[in-house]
C-alpha positions as CSV (number, residue, x, y, z in Angstrom):
1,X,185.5,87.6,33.8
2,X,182.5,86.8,31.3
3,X,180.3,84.0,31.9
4,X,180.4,81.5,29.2
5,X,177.3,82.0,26.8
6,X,175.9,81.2,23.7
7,X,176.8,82.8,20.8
8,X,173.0,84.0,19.8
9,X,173.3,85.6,23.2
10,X,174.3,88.7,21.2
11,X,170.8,89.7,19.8
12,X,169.7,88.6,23.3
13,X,171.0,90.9,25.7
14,X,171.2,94.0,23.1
15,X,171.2,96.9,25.7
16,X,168.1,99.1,26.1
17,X,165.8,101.5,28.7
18,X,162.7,100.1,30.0
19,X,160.1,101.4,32.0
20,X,158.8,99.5,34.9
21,X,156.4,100.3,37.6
22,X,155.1,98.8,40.9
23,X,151.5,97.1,39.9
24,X,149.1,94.4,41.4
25,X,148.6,91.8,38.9
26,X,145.0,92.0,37.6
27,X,142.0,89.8,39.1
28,X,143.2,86.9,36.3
29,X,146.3,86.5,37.4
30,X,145.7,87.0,41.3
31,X,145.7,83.0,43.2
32,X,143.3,82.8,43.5
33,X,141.9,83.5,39.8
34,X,145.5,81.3,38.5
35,X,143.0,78.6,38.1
36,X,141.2,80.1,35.6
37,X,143.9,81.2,32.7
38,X,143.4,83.8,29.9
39,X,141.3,81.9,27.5
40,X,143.5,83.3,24.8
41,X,147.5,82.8,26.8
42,X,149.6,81.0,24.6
43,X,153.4,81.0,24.6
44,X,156.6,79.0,25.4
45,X,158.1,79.3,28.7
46,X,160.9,78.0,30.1
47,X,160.8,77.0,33.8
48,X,164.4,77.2,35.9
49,X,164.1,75.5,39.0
50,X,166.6,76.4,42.0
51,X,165.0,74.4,45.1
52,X,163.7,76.3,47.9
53,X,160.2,75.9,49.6
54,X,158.4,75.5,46.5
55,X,159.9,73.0,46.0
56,X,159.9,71.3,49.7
57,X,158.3,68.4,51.6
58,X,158.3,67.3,54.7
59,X,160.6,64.4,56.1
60,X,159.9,61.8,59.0
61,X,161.5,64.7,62.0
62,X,159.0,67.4,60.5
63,X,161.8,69.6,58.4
64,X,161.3,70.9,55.6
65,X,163.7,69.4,52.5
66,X,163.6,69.4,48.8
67,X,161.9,66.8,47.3
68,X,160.0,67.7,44.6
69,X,161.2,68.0,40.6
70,X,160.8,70.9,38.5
71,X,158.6,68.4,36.3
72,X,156.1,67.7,39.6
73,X,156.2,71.4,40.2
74,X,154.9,72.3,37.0
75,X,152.3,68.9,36.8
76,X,150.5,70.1,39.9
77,X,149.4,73.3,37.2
78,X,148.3,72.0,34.2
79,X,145.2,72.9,34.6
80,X,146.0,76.3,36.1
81,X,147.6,77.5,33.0
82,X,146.7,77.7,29.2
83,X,145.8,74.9,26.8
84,X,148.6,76.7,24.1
85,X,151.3,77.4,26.9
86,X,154.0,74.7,26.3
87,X,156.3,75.0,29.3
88,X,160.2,73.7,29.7
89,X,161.7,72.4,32.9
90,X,165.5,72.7,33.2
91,X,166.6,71.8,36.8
92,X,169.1,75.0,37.8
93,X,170.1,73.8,41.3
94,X,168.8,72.4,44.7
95,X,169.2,74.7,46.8
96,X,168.8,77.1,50.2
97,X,168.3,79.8,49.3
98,X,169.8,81.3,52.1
99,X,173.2,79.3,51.3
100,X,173.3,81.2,47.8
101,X,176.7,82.9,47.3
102,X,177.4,85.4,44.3
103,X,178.6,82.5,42.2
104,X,175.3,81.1,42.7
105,X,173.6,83.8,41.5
106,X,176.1,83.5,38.2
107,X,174.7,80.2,37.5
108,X,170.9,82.3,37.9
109,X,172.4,84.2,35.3
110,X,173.8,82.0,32.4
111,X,170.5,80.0,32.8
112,X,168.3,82.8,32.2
113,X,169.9,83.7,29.5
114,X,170.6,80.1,28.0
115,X,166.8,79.9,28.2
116,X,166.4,83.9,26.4
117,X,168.8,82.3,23.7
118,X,165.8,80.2,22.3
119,X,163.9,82.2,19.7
120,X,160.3,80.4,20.6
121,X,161.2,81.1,24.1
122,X,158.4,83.7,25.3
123,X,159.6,83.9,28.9
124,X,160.9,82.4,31.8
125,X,160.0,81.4,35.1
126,X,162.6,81.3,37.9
127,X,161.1,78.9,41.1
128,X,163.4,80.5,44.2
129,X,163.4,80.2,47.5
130,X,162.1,83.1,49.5
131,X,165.1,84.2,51.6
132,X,167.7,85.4,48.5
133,X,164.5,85.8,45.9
134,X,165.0,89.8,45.7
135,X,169.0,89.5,45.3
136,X,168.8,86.9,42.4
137,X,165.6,89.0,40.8
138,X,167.6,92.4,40.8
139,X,170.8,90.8,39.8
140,X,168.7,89.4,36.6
141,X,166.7,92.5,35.8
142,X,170.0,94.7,36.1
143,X,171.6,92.2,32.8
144,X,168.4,91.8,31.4
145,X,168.0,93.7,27.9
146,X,165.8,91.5,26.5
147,X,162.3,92.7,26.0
148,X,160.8,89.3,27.4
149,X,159.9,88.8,31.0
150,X,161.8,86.9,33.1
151,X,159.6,86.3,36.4
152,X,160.5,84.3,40.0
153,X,158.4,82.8,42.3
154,X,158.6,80.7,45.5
155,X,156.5,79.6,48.1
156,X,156.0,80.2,52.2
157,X,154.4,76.6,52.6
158,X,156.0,73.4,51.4
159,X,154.4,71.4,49.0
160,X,153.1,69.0,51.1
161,X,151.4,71.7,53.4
162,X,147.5,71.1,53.5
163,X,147.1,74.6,51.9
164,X,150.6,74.6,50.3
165,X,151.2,78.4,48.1
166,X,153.5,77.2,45.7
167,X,151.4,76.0,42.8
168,X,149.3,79.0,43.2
169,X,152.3,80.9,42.3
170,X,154.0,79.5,39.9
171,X,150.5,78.8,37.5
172,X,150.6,83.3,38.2
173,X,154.1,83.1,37.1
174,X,153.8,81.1,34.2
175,X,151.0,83.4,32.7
176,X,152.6,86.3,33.7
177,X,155.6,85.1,31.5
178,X,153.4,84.5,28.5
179,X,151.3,87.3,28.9
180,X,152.5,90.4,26.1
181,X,151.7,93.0,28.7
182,X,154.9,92.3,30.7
183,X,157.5,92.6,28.0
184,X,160.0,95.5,27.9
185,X,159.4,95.6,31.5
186,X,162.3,93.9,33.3
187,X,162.5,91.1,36.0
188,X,159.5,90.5,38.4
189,X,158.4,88.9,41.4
190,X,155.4,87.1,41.8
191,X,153.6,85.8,45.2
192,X,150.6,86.1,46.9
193,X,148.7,87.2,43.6
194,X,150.8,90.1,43.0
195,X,153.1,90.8,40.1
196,X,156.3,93.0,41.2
197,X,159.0,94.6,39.5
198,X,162.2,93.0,40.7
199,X,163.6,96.4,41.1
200,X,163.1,97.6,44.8
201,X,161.3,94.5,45.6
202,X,161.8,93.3,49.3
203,X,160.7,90.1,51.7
204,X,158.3,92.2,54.1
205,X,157.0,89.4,56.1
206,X,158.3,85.3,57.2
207,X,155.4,83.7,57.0
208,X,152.5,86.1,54.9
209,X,151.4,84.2,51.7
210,X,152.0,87.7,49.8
211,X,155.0,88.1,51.9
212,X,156.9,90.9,49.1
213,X,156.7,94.4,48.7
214,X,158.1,96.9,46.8
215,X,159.4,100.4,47.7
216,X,160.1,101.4,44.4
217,X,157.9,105.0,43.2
218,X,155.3,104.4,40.4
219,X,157.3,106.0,38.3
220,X,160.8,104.0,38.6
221,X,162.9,103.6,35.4
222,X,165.4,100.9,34.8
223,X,168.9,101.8,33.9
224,X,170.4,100.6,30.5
225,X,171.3,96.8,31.1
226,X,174.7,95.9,31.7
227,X,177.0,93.2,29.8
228,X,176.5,90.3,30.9
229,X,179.3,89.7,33.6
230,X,180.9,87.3,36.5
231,X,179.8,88.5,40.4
232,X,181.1,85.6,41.7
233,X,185.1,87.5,42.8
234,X,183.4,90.5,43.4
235,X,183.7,91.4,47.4
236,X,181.1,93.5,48.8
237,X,180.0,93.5,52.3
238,X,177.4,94.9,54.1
239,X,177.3,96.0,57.7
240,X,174.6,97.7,60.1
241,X,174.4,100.5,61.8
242,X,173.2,100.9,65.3
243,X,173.7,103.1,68.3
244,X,177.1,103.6,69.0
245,X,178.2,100.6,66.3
246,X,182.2,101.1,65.9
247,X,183.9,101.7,63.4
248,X,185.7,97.6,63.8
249,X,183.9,95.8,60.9
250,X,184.3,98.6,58.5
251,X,188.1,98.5,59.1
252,X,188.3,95.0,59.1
253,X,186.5,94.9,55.4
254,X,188.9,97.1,54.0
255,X,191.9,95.2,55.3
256,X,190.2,92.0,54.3
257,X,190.4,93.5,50.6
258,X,186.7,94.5,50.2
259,X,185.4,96.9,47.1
260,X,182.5,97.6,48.0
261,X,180.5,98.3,51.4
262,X,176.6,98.6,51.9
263,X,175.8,100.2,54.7
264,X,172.5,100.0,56.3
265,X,171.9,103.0,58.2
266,X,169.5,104.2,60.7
267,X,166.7,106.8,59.4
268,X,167.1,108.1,56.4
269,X,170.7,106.9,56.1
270,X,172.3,108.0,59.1
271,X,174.9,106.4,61.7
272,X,176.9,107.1,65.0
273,X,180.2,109.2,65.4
274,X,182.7,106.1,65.2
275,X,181.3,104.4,62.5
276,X,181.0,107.1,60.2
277,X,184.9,108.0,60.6
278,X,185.5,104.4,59.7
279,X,183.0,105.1,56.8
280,X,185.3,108.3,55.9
281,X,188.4,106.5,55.9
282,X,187.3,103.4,53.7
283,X,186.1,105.7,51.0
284,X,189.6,107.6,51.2
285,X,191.0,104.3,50.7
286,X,189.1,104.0,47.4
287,X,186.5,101.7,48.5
288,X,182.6,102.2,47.2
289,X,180.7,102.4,49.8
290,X,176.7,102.6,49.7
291,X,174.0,104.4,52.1
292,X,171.0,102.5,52.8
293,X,168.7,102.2,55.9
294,X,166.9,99.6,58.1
295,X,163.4,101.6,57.7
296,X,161.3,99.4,55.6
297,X,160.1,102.6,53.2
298,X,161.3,105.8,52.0
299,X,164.2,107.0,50.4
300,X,167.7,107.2,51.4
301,X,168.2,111.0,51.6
302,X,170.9,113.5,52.7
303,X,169.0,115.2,55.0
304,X,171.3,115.5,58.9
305,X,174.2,117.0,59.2
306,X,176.6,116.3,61.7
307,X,179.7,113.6,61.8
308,X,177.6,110.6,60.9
309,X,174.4,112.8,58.7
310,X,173.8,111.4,55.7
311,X,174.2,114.6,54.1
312,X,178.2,114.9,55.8
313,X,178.8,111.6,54.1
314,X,177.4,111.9,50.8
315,X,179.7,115.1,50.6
316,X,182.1,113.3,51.2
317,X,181.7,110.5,48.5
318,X,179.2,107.6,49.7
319,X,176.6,106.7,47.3
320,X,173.2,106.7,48.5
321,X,171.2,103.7,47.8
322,X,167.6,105.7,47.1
323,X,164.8,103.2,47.6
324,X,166.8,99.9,47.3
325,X,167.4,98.3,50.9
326,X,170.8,96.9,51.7
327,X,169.8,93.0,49.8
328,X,169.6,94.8,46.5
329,X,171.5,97.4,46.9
330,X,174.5,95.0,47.8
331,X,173.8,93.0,44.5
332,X,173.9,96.4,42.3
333,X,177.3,97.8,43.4
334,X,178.6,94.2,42.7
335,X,177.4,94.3,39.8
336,X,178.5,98.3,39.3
337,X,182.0,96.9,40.5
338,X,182.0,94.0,38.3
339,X,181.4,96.0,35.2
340,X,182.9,99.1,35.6
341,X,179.9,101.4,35.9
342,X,179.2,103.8,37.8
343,X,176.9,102.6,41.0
344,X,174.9,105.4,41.0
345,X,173.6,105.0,37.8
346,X,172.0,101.4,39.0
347,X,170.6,102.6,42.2
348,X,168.4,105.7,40.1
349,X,164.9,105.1,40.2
């Protein structure tokens, strides 16, 4: 199923490779330097707003709600941003980020590239809340074949907070969108003063103002992009390992009708006896299933033997997930799934 999309979309999303690597924006687009822009940063950028914390006040109990427009957002910057950087609201959704479903993240994708369809468009800005921000990102970056930057941002304080982190953010994302360094590079995070790839990007910590990482290698290079495509019917579940987990929600996700099946495994992408003949039997059955781990860093590697060794399974047809943990690695084989590629290919770094 293709998502609905403007006919100019062709030139858009023509396909191409890209190099991207893990860097620290420089000391002008750090927060704390956002509110001094490049003297010289001009551009167009379109800003997609999708709720979250940015984007959140406080009500009369003390929780945290949305309140706040995509045009107050991007008011609170002016003067945190270029005198020649014309920005673009369009109001996406309002939304948890946590509640975000796959079809969710289609609507992240026809809007990005409604906003690539405009020829003075010279990037976009996707405000996101924290909890989903590395799904949507990688989900973007693996249709994205346009050579300008699509960049996402949140916040870990409301907007209300005395020290609130949000406009700091965006004003970093909004220059990093115009600035020509960042093209033919992909999808990024940024937060805390740091500009990330979107590819092997992670939520490291709940509350830290630079609360992303990356585990992606300095050297990482993104995959051809894929045809634009629907995720929204595509099943893939993901389950953890543990000491003696069994083998139960594996078997019930194949007879539920799952494709695909991330598996986050212990170490370097290992799991216990029972599990793993589960594992065995749902790839037998022709369902995809992915290796990935709960360690924070390193890659996924075939390194133990043994019933449940990484190395056993890999032999015997699961897909190791290399440096992308089970969030992103679940969004790539849906999107492997959804367009008939091979999911390998995606999760190469």
């Amino acid at each position: 199923m293709k998502i609905p999309v403007l006919a100019s979309l062709a030139a858009v999303l023509a396909a191409g490779l890209m190099l991207s690597s893990c860097t620290s924006a420089d000391e002008e687009n750090t927060a704390a330097g956002s509110a001094t822009p490049p003297a010289d940063a001009e551009g167009n950028v379109v800003v997609l707003t999708t709720g979250g914390t940015i984007a959140s006040t406080h009500d009369e109990g003390g929780a945290v709600v949305p309140t706040v427009s995509g045009d107050e957002l991007v008011d609170s910057v002016r003067d945190r941003i270029g005198d020649k950087v014309e920005v673009e609201v369009r109001q996406v959704a309002e939304l948890d980020s946590s509640a975000m479903t796959l079809e969710d993240t289609d609507t992240v994708l026809t809007a990005v590239a409604d906003a690539l369809a405009g020829e003075s468009t010279t990037g976009v800005v996707v405000t996101h809340g924290t909890d989903s921000m590395e799904e949507s990102a990688v989900a973007v970056d693996a249709f994205l074949a346009d050579s300008r930057p699509v960049v996402f941002t949140g916040a870990m304080r409301p907007f209300d907070d005395p020290d609130p982190d949000g406009p700091a953010n965006l004003a970093d994302a909004i220059n990093a969108a115009v600035d020509p360094a960042n093209r033919d590079r992909g999808a990024f995070i940024s937060f805390g003063g740091d500009l990330i790839p979107a590819r092997g990007a992670y939520k490291h910590h709940t509350e830290a103002a630079d609360g992303f990482a990356s585990n992606a290698p300095e050297d990482a290079v993104r995959p051809e992009a894929l045809e634009l495509t629907s995720l929204a019917d595509v099943d893939v579940r993901t389950v953890a390992a543990y000491p003696g987990a069994p083998r139960a929600v594996i078997d019930a996700a194949v007879v539920d009708g799952a494709r695909g099946i991330v598996v986050e495994g212990m170490g370097a992408g290992n799991v216990g006896t029972d599990l793993a003949a589960g594992i065995m039997d749902a790839v037998n059955q022709g369902v995809t299933v992915v290796m990935t781990t709960r360690v924070p860093e390193g890659k996924v590697e075939g390194v133990y033997g043994g019933a449940g060794g990484a190395a056993t399974l890999f032999d015997a047809g699961v897909i190791s997930s290399g440096h992308f943990r089970a969030a992103q690695a679940r969004i790539l084989l849906a999107a492997a799934l959804a367009t008939d590629t091979d999911p390998a290919t995606l999760l190469e770094m």
